[in-house]
C-alpha positions as CSV (number, residue, x, y, z in Angstrom):
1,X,118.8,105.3,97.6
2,X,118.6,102.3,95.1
3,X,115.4,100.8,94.5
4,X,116.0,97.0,94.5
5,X,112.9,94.6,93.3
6,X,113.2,90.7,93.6
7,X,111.3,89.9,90.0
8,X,109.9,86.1,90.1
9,X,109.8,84.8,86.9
10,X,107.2,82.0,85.5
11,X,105.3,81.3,82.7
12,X,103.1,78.3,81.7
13,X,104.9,76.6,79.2
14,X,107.9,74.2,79.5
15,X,109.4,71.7,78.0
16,X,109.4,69.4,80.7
17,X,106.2,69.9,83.5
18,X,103.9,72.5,81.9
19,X,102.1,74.1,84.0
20,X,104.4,73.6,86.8
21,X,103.9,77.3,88.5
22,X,100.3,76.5,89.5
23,X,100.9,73.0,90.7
24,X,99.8,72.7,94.3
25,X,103.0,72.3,96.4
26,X,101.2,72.4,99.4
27,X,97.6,71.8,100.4
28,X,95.6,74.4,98.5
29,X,98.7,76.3,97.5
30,X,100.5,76.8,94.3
31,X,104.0,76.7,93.8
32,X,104.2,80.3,93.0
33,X,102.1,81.1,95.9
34,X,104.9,79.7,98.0
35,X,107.2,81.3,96.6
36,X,106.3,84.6,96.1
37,X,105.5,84.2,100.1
38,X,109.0,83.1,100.8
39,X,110.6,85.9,99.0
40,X,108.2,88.9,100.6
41,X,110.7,87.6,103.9
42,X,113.4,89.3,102.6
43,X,114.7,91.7,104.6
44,X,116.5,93.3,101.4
45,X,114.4,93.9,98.6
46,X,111.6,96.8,98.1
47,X,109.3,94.9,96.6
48,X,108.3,91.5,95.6
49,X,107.1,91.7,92.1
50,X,106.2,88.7,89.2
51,X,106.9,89.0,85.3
52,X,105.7,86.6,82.7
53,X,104.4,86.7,79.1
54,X,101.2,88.3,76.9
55,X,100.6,84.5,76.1
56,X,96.7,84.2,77.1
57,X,98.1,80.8,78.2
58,X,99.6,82.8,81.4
59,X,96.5,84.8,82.2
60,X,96.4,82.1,85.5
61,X,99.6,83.5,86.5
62,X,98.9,87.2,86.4
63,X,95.6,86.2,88.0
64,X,97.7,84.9,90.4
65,X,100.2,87.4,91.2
66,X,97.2,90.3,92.0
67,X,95.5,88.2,94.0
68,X,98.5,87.7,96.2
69,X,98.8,91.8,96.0
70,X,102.3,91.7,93.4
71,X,102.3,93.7,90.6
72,X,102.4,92.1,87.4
73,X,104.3,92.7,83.9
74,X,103.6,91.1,81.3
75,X,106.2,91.0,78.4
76,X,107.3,89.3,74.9
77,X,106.8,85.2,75.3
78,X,110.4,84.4,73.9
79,X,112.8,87.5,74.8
80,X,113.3,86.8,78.4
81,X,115.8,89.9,78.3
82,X,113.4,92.2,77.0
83,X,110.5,91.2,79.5
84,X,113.2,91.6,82.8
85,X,114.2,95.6,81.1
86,X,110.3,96.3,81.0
87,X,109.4,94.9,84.1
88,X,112.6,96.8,85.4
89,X,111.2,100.4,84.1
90,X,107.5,99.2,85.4
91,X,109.0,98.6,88.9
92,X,111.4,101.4,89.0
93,X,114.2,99.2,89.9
94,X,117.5,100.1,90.4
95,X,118.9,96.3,90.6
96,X,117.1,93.7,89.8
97,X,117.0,90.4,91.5
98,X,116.1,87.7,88.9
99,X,114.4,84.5,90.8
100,X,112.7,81.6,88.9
101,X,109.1,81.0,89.1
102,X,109.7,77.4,89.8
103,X,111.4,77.1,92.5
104,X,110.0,77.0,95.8
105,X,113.5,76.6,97.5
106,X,114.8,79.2,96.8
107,X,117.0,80.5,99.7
108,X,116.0,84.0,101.1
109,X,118.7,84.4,103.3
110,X,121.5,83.9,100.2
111,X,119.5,86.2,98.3
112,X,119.8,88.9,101.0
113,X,123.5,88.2,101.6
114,X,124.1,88.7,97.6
115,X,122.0,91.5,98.0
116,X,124.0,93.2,100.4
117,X,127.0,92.3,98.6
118,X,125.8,93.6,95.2
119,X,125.3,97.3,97.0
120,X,128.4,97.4,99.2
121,X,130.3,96.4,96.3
122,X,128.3,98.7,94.0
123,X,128.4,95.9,91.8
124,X,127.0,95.4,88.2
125,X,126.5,91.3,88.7
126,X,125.8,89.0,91.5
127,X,125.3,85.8,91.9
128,X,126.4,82.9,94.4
129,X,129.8,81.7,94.5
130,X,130.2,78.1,95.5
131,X,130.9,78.9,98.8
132,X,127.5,80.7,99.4
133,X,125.4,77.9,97.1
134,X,122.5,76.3,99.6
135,X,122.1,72.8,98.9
136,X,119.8,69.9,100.2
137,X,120.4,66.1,101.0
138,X,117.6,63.5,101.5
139,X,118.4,59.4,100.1
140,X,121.3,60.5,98.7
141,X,119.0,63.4,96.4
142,X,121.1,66.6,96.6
143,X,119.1,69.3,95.3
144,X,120.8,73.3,94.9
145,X,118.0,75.9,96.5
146,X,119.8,78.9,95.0
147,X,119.4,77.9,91.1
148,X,118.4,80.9,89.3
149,X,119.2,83.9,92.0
150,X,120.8,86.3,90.4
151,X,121.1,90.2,91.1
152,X,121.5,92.9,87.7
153,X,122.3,96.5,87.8
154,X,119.3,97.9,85.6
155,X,121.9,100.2,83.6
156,X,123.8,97.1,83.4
157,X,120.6,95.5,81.8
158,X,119.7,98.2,79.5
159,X,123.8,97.7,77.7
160,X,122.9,94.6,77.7
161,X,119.1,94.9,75.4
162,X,121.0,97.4,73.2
């Protein structure tokens, strides 16, 4: 049976909102709190685990991530590729399913139809097509809650480090 992990990704720095992953996005609760919560819903994945860097800077994060009872992998700072293939040994995985540590919208329910189509089609990508994209209106804001969700074959991922 494949061994699928939905890996959250998030790391203190950024260009644009530093820090962003431990922002409170709701009363007492970080963004990555919420989101890690969110994604424990699936009804797809094996586990719910978070990866992010050996920077001391994201210490917070790991601290975060045990707290909430994820494991935790901590991997090279600038090689994003190289931290998913470790974090993919760590875990086990089979598949991984790559989600972004900063956003809370994330849509479970896409992530478990990609899922599902990833194994049925035994595939070595997935990600949303336009007709399966998620998307939000408020004041003329439209906002896309499926940015980032994407599901790798973990053979596919080691090709891809060689």
């Amino acid at each position: 049976m494949s061994r699928t992990v939905c890996l959250v990704t998030a790391r203190m720095a950024s260009a644009r909102c530093p820090g962003k992953a431990l922002m409170e996005l709701l009363p007492g609760e970080p963004l990555l709190a919420v989101l890690i919560a969110r994604m424990r819903t699936s009804k797809t994945v094996d586990e719910v685990a978070l990866a992010t860097s050996v920077n001391p800077e994201n210490d917070a994060i790991a601290d975060l991530g045990k707290s909430l009872g994820v494991r935790v992998f901590r991997g090279d700072e600038d090689d994003v590729l190289k931290r998913h293939i470790g974090a993919a040994w760590a875990f086990d995985a089979d598949s991984l399913v790559r989600v972004t540590g900063d956003n809370p919208l994330t849509d479970v329910g896409t992530m478990d139809a990609l899922v599902r189509l990833h194994h049925e089609r035994n595939a070595d990508y997935t990600q949303p097509h336009d007709d399966q994209k998620q998307w939000f209106q408020d004041n003329g804001h439209v906002l896309r809650t499926d940015l980032g969700l994407r599901i790798i074959g973990v053979t596919d991922l080691n090709e891809c480090f060689r």
